[in-house]
N, CA, C and O atoms as a MOPAC input file, in Angstrom:
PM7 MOZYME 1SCF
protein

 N      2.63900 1     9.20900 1    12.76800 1
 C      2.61600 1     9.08700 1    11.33700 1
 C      2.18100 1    10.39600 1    10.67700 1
 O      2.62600 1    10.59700 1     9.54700 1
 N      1.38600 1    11.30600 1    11.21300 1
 C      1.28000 1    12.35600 1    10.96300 1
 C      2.26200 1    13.05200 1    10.68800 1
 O      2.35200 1    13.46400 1     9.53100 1
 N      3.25400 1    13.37900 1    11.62600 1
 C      4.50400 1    13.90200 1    11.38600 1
 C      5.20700 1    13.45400 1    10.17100 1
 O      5.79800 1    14.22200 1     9.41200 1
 N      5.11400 1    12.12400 1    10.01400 1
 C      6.06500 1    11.71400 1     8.69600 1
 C      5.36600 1    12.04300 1     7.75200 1
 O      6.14100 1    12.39800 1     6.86400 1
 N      4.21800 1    12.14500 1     7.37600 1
 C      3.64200 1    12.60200 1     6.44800 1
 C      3.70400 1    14.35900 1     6.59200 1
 O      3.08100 1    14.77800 1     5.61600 1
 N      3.92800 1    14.88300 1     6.96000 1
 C      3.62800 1    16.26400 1     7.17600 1
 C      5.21100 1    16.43500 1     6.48100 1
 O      5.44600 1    16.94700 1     5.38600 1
 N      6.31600 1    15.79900 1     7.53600 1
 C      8.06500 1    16.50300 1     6.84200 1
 C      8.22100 1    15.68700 1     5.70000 1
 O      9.16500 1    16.11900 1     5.03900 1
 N      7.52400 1    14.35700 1     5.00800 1
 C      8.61000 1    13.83700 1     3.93400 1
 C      7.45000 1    14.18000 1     2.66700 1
 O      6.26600 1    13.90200 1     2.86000 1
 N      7.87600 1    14.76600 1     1.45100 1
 C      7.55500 1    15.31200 1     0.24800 1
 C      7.56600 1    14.13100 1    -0.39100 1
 O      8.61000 1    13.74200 1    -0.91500 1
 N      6.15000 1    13.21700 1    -0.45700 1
 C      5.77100 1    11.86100 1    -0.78200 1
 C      5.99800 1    11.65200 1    -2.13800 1
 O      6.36500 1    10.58200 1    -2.62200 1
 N      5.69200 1    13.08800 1    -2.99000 1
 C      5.64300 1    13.15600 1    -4.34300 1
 C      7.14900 1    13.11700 1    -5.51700 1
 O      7.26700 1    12.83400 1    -6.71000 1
 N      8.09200 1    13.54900 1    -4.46500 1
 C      9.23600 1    13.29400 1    -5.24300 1
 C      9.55000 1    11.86100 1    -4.95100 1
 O     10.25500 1    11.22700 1    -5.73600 1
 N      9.02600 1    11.27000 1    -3.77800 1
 C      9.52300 1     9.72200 1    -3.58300 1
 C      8.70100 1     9.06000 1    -4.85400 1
 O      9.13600 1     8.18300 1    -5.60000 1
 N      7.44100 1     9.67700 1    -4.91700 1
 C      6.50500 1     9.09900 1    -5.75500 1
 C      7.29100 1     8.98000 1    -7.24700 1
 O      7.29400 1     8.04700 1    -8.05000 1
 N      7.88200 1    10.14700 1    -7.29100 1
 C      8.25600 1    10.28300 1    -8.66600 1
 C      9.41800 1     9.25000 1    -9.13700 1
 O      9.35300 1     8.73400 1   -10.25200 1
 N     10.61200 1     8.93600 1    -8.13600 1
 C     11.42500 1     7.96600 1    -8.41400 1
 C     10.84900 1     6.54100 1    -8.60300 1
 O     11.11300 1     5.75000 1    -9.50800 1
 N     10.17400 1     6.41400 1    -7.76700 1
 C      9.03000 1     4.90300 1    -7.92400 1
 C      8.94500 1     4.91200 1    -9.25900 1
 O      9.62700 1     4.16500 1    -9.96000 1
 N      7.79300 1     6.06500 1    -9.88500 1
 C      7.35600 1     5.61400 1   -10.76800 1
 C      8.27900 1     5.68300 1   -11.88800 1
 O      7.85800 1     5.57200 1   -13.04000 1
 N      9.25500 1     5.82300 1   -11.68100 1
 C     10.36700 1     5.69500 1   -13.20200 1
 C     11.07900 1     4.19600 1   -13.28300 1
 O     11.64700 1     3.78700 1   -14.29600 1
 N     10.95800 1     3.47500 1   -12.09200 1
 C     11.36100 1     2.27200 1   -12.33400 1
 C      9.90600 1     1.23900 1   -11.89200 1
 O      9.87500 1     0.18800 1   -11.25300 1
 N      9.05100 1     1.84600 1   -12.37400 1
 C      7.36100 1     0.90000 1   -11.98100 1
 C      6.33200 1     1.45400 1   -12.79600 1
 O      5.38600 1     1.98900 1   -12.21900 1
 N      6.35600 1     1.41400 1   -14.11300 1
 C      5.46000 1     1.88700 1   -14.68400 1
 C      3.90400 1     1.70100 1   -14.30700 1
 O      3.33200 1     0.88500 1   -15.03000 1
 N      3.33600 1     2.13400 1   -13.59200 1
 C      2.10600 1     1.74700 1   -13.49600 1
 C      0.78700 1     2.22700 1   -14.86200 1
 O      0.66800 1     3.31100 1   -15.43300 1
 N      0.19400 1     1.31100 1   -14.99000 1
 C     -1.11100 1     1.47800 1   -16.16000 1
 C     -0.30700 1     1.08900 1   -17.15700 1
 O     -1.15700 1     0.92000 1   -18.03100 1
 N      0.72400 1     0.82300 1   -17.66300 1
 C      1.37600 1     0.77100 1   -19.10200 1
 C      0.41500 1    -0.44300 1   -19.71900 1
 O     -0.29600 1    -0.22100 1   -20.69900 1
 N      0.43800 1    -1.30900 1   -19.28500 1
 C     -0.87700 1    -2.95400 1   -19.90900 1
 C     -1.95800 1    -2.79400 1   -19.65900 1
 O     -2.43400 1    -2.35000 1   -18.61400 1
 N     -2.61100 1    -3.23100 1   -20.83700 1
 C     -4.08300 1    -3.16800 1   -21.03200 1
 C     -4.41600 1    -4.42600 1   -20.05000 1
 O     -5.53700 1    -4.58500 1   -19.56600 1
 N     -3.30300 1    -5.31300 1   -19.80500 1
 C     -3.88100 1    -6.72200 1   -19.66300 1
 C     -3.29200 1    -6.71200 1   -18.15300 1
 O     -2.37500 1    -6.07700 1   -17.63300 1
 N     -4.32500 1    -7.80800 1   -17.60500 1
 C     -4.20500 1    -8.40700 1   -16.03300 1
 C     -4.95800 1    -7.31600 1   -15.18800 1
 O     -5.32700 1    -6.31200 1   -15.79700 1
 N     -5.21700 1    -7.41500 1   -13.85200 1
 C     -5.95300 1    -6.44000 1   -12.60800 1
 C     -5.08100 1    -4.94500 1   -12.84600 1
 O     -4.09700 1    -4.77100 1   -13.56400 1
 N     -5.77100 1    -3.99700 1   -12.02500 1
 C     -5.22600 1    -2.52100 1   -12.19100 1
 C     -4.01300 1    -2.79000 1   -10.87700 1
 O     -4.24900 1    -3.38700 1    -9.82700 1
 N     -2.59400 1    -2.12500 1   -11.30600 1
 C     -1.91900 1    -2.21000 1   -10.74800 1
 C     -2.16300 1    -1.17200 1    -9.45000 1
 O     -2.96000 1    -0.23500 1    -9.44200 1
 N     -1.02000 1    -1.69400 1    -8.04500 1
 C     -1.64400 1    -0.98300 1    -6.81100 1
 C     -0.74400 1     0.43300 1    -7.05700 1
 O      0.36700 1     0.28300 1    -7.56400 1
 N     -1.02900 1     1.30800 1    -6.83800 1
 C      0.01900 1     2.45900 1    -6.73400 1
 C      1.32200 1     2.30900 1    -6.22400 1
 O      1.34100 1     1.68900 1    -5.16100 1
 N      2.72700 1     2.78400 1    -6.76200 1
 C      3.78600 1     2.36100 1    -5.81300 1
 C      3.91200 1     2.92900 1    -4.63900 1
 O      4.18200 1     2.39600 1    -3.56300 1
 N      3.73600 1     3.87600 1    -4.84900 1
 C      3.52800 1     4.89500 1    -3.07200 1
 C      2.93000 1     4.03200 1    -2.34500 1
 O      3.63300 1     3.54300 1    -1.46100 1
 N      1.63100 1     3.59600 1    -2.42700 1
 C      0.99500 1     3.04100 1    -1.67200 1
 C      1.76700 1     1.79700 1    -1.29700 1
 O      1.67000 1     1.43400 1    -0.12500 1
 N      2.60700 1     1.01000 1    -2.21900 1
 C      2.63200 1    -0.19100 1    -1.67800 1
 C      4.10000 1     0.28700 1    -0.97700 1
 O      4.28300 1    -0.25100 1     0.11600 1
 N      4.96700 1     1.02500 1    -1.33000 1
 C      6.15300 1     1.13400 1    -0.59200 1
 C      5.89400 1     1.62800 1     1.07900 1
 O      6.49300 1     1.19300 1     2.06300 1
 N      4.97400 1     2.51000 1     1.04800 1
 C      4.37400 1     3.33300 1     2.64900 1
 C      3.59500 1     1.86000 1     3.51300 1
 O      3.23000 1     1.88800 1     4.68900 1
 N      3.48400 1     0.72000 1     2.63500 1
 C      2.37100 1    -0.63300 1     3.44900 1
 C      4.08000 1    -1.58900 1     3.42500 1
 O      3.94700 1    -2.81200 1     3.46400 1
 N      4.94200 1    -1.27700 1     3.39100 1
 C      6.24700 1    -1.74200 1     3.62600 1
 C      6.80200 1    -0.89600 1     4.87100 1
 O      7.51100 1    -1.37100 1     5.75800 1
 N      6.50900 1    -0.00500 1     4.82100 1
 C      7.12400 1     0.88700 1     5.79200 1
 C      6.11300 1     0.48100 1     7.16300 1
 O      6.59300 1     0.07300 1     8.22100 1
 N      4.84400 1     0.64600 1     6.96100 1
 C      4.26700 1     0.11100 1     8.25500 1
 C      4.45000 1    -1.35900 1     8.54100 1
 O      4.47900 1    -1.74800 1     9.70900 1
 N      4.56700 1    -2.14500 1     7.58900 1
 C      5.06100 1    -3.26800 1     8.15300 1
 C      6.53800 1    -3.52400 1     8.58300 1
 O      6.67700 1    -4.59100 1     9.18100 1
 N      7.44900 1    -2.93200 1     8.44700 1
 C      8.33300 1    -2.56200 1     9.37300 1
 C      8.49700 1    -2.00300 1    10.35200 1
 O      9.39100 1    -2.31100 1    11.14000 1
 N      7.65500 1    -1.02600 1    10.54200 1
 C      7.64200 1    -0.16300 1    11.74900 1
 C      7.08600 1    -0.27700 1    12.91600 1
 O      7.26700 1     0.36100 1    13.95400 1
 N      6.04200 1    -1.58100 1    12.53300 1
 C      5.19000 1    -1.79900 1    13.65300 1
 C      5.21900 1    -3.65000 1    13.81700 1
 O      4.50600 1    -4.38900 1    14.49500 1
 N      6.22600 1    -3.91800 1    12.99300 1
 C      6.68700 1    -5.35500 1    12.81700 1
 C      5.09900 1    -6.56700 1    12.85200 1
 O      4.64600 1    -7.38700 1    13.65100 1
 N      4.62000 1    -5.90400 1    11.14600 1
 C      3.81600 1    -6.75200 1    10.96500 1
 C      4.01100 1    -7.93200 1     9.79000 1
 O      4.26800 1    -7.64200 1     8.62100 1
 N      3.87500 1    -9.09000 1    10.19800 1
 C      4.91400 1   -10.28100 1     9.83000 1
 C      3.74000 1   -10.68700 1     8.53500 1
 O      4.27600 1   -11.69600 1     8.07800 1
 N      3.23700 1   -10.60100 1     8.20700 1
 C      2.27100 1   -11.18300 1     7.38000 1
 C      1.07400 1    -9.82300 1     6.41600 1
 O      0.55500 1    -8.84100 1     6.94700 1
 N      0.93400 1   -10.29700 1     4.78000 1
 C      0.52100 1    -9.23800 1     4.02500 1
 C     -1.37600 1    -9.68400 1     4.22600 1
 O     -2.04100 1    -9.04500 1     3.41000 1
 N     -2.16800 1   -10.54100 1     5.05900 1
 C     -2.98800 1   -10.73000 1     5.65700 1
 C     -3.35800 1    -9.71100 1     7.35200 1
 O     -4.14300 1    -8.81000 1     7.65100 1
 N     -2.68300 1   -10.20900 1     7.81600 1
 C     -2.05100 1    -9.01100 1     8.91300 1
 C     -1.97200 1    -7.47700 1     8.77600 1
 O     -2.54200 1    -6.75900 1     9.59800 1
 N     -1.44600 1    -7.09700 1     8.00000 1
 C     -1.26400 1    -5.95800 1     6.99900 1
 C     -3.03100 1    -5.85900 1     6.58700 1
 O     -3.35600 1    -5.15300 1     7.54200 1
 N     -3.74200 1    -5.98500 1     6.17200 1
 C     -4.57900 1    -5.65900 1     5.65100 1
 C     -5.92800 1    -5.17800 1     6.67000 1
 O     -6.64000 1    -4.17800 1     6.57300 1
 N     -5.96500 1    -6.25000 1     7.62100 1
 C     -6.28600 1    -6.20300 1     9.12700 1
 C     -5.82300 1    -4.89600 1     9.67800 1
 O     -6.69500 1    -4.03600 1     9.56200 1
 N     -4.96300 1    -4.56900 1    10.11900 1
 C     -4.38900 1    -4.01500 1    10.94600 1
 C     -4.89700 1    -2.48500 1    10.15900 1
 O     -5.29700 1    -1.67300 1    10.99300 1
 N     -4.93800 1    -2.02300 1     8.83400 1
 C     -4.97300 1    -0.73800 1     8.19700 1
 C     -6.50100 1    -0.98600 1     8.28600 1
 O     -6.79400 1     0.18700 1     8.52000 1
 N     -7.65200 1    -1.59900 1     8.27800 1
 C     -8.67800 1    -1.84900 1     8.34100 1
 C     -9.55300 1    -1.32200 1     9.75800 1
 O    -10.55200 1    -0.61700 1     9.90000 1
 N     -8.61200 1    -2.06300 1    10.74300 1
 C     -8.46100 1    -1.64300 1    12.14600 1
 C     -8.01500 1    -0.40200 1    12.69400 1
 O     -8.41800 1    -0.08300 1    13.81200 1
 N     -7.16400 1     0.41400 1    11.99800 1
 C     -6.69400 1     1.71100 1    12.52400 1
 C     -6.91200 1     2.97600 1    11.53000 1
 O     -6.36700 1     3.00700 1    10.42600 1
 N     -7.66000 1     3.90400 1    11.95400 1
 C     -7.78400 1     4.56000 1    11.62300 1
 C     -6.29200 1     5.83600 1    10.94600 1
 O     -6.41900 1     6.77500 1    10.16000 1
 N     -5.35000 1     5.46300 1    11.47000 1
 C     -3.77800 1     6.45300 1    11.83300 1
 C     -3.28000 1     5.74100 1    10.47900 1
 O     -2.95800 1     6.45600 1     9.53000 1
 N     -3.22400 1     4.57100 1    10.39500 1
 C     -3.02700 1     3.78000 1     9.35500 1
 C     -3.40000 1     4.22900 1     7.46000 1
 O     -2.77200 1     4.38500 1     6.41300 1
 N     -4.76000 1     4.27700 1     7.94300 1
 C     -5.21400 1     4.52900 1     6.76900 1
 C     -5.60700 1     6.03500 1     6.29800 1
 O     -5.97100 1     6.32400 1     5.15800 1
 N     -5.48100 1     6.85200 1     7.27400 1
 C     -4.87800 1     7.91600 1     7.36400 1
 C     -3.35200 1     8.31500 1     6.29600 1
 O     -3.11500 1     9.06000 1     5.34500 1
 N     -2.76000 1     7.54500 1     6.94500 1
 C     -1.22700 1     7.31100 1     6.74700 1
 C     -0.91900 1     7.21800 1     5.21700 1
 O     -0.06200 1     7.86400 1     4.61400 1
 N     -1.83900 1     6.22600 1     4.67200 1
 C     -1.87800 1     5.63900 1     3.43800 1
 C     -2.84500 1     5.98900 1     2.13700 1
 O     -3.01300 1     5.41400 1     1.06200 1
 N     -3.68500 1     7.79300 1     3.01500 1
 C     -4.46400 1     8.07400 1     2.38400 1
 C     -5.43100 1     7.79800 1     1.64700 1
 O     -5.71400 1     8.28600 1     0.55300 1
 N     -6.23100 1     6.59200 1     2.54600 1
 C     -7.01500 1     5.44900 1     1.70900 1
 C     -8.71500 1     6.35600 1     2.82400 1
 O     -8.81800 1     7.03100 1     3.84800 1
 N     -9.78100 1     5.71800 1     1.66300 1
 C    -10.76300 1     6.18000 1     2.94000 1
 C    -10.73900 1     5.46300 1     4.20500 1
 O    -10.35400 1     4.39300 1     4.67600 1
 N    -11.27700 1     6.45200 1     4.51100 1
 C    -11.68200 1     6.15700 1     6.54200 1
 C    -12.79500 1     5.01200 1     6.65300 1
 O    -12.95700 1     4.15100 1     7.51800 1
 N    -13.65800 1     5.35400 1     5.23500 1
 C    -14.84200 1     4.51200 1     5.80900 1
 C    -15.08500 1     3.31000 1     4.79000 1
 O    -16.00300 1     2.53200 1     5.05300 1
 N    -14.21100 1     3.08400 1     3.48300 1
 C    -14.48100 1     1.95300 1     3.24700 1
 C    -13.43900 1     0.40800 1     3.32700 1
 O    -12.67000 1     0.28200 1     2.37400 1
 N    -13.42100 1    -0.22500 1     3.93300 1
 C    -12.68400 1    -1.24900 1     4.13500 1
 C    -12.14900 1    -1.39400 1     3.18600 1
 O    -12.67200 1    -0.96400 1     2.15800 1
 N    -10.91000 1    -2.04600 1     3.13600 1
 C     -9.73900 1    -2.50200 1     2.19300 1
 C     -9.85600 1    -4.27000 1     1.83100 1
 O     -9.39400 1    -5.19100 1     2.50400 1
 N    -10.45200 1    -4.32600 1     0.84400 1
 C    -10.50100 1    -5.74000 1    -0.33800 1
 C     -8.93000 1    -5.88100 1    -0.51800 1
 O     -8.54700 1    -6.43800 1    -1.54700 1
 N     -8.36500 1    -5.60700 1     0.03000 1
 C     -6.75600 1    -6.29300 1    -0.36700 1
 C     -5.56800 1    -6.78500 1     0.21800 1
 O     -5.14400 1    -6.30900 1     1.27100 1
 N     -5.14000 1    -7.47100 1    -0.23100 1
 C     -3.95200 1    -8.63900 1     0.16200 1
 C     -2.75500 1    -7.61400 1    -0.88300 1
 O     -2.74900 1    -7.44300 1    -2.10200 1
 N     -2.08100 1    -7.22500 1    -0.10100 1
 C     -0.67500 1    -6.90600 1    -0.92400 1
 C      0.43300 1    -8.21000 1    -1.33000 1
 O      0.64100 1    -9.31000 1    -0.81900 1
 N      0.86200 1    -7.67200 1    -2.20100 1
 C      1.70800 1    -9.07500 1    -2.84000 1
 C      2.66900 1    -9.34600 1    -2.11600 1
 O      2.87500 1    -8.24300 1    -1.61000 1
 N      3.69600 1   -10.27400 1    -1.53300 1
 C      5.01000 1    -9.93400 1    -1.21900 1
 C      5.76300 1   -11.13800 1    -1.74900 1
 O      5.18300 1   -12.07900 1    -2.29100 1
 N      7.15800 1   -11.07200 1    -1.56300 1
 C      7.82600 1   -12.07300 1    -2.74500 1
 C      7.12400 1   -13.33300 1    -2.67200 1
 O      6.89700 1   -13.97300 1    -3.69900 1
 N      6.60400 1   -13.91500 1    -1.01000 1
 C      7.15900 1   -15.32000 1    -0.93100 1
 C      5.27100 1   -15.58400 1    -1.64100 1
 O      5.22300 1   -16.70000 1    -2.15900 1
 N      4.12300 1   -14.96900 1    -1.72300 1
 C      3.28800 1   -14.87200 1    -2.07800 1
 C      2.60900 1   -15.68100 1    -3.01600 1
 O      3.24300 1   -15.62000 1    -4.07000 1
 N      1.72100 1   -16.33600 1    -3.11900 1
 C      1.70100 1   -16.92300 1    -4.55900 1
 C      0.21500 1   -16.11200 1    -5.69700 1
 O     -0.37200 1   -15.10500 1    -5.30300 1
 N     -0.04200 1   -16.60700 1    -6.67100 1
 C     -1.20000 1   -15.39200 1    -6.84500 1
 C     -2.96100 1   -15.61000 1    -6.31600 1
 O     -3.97200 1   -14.94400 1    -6.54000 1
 N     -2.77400 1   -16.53900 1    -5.73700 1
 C     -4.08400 1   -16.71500 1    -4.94100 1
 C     -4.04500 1   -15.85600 1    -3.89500 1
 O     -5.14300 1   -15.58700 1    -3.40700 1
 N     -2.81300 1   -15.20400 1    -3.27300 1
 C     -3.18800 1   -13.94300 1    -1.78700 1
 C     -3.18200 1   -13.09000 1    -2.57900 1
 O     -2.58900 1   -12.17200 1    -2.01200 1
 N     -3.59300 1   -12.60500 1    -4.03400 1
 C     -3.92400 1   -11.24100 1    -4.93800 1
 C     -5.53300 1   -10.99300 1    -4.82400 1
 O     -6.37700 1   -11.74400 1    -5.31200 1
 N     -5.86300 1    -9.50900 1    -3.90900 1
 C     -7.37200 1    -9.46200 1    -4.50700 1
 C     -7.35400 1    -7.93400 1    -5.04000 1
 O     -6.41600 1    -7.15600 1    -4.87100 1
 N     -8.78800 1    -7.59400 1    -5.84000 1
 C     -8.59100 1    -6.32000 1    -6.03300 1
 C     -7.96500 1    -5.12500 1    -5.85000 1
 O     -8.72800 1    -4.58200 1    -5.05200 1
 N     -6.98700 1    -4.27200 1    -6.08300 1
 C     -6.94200 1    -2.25700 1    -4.99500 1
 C     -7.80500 1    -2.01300 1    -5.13300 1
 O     -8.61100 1    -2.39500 1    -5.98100 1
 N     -7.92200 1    -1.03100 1    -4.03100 1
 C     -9.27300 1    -0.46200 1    -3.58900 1
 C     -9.05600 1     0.91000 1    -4.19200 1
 O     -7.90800 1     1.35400 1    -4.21000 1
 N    -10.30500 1     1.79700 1    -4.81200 1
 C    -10.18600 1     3.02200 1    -4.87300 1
 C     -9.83700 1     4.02800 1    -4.45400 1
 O    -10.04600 1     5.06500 1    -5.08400 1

């Protein structure tokens, strides 16, 4: 994962995201998660065929390469459940800083 982060230029991906995902635009509801972030927690759950956004949260918690990956800290655990379609809003908790 190093490598993919080292050859792919996150910031122009970043930039298409954010033209169809406004993030911060509402005053109202929780702070939205970054799209980078949530598109790169799609990519590891494909890549390492993790079937569940519980699982997912575990697993980046558990690996250091992970959260690395996702540029989150090393040392504070992740409060979050990512959304995914079939989801309802009770698996929603805070993003983490």
């Amino acid at each position: 994962m190093e490598q993919i982060n080292a050859a792919v230029d996150w910031s122009r991906i970043e930039t298409l995201l954010l033209r169809n995902y406004p993030v911060g635009k509402s005053f109202e509801g929780n702070d939205a998660y970054p799209p980078i972030l949530l598109m790169k927690c799609l990519l590891l759950q494909q890549w390492f065929k993790i079937d569940s956004d519980p699982e997912l949260e575990t697993q980046i918690n558990d690996r250091t390469s992970f959260k690395t990956f996702l540029g989150l800290s090393l040392t504070i655990p992740l409060p979050i459940i990512l959304p995914s379609p079939d989801s309802g809003a009770d698996s929603l908790k805070a993003p983490c800083a």
